[in-house]
N, C-alpha and C positions, 0 to 999 in steps of 0.2 A: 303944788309948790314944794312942798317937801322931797317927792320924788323927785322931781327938777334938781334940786338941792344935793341927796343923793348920787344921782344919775353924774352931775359936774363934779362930785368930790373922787368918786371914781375914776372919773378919766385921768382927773391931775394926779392923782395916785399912782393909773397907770402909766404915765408922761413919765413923772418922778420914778420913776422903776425902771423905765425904758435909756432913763438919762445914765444914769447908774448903771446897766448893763452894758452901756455904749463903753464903760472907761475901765470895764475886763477888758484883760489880754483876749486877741483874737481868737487861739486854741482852747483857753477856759471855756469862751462865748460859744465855742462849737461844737465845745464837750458837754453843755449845759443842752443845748437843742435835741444832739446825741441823746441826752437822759429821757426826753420827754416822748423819745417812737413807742407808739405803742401798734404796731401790726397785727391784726389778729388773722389769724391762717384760717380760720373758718367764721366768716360775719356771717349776720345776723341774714337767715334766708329770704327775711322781707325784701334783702335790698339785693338790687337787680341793676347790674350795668350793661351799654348795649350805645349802638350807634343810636343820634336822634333819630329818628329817616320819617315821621308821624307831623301830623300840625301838630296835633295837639304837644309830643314831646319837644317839639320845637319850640312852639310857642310857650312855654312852663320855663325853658330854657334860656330865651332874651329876655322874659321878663324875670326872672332870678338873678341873671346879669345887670338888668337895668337896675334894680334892687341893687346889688352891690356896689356898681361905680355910682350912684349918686349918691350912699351912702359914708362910699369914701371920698365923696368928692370929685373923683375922673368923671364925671357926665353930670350937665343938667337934666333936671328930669325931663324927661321928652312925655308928648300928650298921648305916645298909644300905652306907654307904658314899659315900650322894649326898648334893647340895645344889638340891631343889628345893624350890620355892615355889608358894605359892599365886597367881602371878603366869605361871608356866610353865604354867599349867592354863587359861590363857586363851585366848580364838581371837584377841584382842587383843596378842598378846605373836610376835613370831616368833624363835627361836633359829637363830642360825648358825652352821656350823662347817667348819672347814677339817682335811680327810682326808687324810692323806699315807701311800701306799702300803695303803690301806684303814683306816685307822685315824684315829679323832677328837686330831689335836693343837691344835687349838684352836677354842675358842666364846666366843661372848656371843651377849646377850640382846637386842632389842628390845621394848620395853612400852610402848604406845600407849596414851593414857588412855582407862579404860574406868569403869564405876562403880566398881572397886576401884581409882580412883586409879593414882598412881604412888610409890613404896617412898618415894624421897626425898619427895615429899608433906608428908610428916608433920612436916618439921622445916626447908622448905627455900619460900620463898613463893614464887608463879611467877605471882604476878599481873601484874607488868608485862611478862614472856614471852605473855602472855593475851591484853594490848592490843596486840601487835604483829598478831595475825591468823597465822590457818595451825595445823595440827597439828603439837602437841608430844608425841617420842617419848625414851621414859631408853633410856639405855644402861646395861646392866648386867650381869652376869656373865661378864664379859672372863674369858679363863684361855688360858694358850699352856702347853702341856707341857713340865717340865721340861728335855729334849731339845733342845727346839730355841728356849727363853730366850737364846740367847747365840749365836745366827746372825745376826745383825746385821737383825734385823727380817724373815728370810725368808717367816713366818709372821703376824707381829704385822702388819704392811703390806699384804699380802693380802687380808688378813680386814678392815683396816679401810677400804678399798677396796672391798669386797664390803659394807660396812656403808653407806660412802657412796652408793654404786650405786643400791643398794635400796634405801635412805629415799629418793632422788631422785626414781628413777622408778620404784618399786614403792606405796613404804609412804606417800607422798600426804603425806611429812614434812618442815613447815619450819624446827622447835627439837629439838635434840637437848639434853637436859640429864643430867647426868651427877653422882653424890657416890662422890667417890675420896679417900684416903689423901693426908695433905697434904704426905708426900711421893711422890707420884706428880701433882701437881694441874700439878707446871712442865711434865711431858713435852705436856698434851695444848694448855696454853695456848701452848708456846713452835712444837709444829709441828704443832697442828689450829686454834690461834686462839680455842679456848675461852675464854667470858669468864667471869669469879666472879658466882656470884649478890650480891646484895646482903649477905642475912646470909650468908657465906662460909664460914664455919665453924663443926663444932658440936663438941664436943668426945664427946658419947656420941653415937652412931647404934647404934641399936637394931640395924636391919636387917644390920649387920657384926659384931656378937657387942659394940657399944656401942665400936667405935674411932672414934679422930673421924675426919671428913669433913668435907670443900670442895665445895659444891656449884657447877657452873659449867654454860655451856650457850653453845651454838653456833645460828647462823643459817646455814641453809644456802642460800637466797636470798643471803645477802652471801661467803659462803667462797669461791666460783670468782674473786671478785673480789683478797682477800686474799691468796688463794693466789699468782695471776698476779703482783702485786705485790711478794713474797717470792721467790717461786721459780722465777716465768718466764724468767729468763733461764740458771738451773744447765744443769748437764749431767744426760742423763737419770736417771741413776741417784741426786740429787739433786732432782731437778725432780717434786715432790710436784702443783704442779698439774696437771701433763701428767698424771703417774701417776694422778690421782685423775678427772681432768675427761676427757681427751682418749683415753689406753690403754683398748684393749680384750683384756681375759686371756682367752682361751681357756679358763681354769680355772676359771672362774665359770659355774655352771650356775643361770641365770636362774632365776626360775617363767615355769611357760606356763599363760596365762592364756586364757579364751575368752570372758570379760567385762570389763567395767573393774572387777573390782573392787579394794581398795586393802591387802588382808590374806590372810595365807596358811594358815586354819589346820587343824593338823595332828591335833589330838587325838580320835581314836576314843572309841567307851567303851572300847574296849580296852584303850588304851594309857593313858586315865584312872583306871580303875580300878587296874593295874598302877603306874603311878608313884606318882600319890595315894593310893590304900589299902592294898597291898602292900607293895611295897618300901621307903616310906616312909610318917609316918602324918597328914600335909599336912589331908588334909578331915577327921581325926579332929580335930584340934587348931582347927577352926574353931569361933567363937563364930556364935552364932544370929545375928548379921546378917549374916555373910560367908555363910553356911547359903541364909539367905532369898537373897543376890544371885546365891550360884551358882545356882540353881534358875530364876532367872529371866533365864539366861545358859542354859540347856541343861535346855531343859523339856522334851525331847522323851521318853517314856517309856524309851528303848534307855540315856538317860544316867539319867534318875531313879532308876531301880532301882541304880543304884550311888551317888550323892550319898550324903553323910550326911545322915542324920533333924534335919529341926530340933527335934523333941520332946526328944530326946536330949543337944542344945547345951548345955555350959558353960552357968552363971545369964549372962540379957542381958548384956550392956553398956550401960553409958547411953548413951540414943539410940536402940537397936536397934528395929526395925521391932516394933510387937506384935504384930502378926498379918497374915496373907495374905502375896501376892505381888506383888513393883512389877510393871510392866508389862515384856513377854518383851524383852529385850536382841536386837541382832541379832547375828549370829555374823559375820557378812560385812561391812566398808563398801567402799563404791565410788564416785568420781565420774565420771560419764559423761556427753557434753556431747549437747545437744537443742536442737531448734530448734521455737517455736511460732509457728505460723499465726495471725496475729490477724486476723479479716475488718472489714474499713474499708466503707465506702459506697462505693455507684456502681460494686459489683462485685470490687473492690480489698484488697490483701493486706498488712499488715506482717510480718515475721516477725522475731519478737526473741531471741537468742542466750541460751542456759540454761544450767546447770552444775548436776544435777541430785546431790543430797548423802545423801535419804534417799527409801524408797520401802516402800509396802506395796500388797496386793494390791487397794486402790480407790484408789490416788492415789502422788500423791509429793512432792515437796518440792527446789525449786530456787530458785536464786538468779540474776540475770539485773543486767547494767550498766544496764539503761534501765527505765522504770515501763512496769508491763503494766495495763490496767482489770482490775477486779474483776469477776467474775460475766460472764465473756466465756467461749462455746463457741470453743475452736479447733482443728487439728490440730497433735499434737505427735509429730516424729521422734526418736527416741530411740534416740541410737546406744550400745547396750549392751555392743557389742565393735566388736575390726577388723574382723568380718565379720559383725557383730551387726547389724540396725536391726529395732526395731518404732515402729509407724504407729498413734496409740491417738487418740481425739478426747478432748478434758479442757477442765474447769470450769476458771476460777480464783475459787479459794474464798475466799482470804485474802491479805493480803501487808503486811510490815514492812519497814523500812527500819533495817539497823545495822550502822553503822560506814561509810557511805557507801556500803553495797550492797543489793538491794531483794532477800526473800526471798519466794517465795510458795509457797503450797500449792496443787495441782492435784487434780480428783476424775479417775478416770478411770472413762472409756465406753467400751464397744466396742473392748476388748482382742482384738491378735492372737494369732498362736501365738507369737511370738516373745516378748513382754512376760507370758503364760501359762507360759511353759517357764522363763523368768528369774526371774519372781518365785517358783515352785516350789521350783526350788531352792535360791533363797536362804531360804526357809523351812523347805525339811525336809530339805538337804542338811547334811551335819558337818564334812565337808571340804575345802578347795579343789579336791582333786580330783571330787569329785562335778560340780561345776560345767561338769563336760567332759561329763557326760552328761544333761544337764539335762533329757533329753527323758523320762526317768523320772519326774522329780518333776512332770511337769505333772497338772494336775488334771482330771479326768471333766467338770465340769462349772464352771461360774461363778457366783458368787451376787452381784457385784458391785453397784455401782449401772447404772440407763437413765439414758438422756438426758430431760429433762424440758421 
């Protein structure tokens, strides 16, 4: 009783405080959050950040999440205990989480737009994020463990740290958008610089058990800039751009990558089956258009045989697909830069700069600053890793120009092993790790196109 007693004079305490901070000026309120970073440039070596890619880090992970939103309220509590989505089921989505002393004390999500969208999506426009150019990734299932909520950022700073890093220079990401509680929307605008979307508030969100949400979003192109200007001159343990831009943690276990690709993903059938159909009942609850999308995200038969049946699906939805399958989603993107041979007269070479974005096993698809001719044979280097290159000869098929950049389509000829072994595995491999051994997935034979 007494604690009870306690526990409630508290909270009103904290309400009464909250109320009060509400009726600062806006730049006080920001300079006050300001006071409270506490970055530390070398934590504590117990603790260890790193992709989930494990059940068991997975599993530590929706149930810390499920812990959070029922205790705020966004989720009933559900009977396995976790809080996962049909968005963690994606090779599009990466989770991250921070281990301390082996144990998951804190994650969020990454979800990169894929045909299912983005969760905020539905209520939140991001067209003019659209025209700015560059991939837009949400942020989502933030959660720090109980425990270590009230250590002055030891964990919450780390991880977001580890978020910046890796939409940097992993995840190929230049909008990060985010719908948070609008009492939590000042922390990320006053020290990550997050702007409010347009429509800024909604008052139900579905996706949170219907609490409102602030939807906002950050340029990560312009934040090194922000940051420097704010914070470049603190002391370190203050000095968020140093902390975010310049420190290197030793507690951050990168991916290793042996391609350029731009995603990391982790989900077996294994571990698909297990989270989605067991422990939770995520693919049961899916309507026949999410049915048809997954299928055409993980057509390979090792995952089919566990999808749920679209026969089966809840009645459509308007709109839903009537039948068949869209065309196969890829599990992997990558951009990786290439250089084409254009041959000129009189013996003479141009060779124009690529940035090559999508690829299948007769061609691929890049975008290039200058105009290439059409219907020109040339050679194209295509550096697929640090220590990747394949040498293939290719058409150009096609090409557009948009947004002041020229895209074209290439056929390819005369594949080496190097461009045979990569594109393999990006087709019949499931996990980023597969891609280490890529010499597996090459194929017996080619059926491609000749040169004509």
């Amino acid at each position: 009783m007494k604690k009870s007693l306690v526990a409630d004079l508290r909270k009103q305490w904290h309400l009464a405080l909250r109320k009060v901070f509400g009726f600062l000026p806006k730049p006080i309120r920001f300079r006050i959050f300001r006071a409270f970073v506490q970055c530390d440039p070398t934590p504590d070596a117990r603790l260890v950040l790193k992709i989930a890619d494990t059940q068991e880090e997975l599993e530590q992970c929706f149930a810390l999440l499920h812990d959070a939103y029922v205790g705020a309220g966004f989720m009933k509590p559900a009977p396995s205990g976790l809080r996962a989505t049909i968005y963690h089921a994606l090779p599009t989505t990466t989770t991250l989480c921070a281990k301390f002393d082996g144990q998951v004390v804190g994650t969020l999500s990454l979800i990169r737009e894929s045909i299912f969208g983005f969760p905020l999506q539905a209520i939140f426009d991001l067209t003019e994020i659209r025209q700015r150019g560059g991939n837009i990734a949400e942020v989502s299932a933030l959660a720090v463990h109980p425990d270590f909520r009230k250590t002055g950022g030891a964990i919450l700073f780390p991880l977001m740290k580890f978020m910046y890093e890796y939409c940097t220079a992993y995840f190929d990401t230049r909008h990060l958008v985010i719908a948070v509680h609008p009492s939590r929307i000042e922390m990320y605008e006053s020290l990550l610089f997050f702007e409010r979307l347009t429509e800024n508030r909604v008052d139900n969100y579905d996706f949170a058990n219907g609490a409102p949400a602030i939807g906002a979003t950050l340029d990560l192109r312009l934040a090194p800039w922000k940051y420097r200007q704010v914070y470049g001159r603190k002391p370190p343990a203050k000095n968020l751009y140093a902390y975010f831009v310049k420190v290197q943690l030793s507690n951050i276990t990168s991916p290793s990558r042996r391609y350029f690709t731009t995603n990391d993903p982790v989900m077996t059938p294994e571990l698909l089956d297990h989270f989605f159909n067991q422990r939770t009942q995520v693919f049961g609850g899916l309507g026949r258009r999410e049915r048809v999308l997954l299928r055409s995200i993980y057509s390979q038969p090792e995952y089919v045989r566990l999808l749920p049946s679209i026969d089966e699906a809840p009645q459509a939805e308007v709109g839903s697909p009537a039948g068949g399958t869209p065309r196969q989603q890829r599990r992997y993107s990558f951009s990786c830069p290439a250089e084409f041979w254009i041959p000129l007269t009189g013996g003479r070479t141009r060779v124009a700069s690529l940035r090559i974005v999508e690829l299948s096993g007769s061609g691929f698809l890049a975008h290039a600053r200058e105009e290439i001719p059409a219907r020109v044979w040339g050679k194209a280097v295509i550096h697929l890793g640090e220590d990747e290159d394949s040498t293939v000869r290719a058409l150009v098929v096609r090409g557009k120009v948009k947004a002041g950049r020229h895209f074209y389509g290439f056929l390819v000829a005369e594949p080496d092993v190097a461009w045979l072994k990569f594109v393999g595995a990006l087709t019949a491999g499931t996990t980023h790790g597969d891609l280490d051994d890529a010499t597996r997935f090459m194929p017996d034979s080619w059926d491609g196109p000749t040169q004509t």
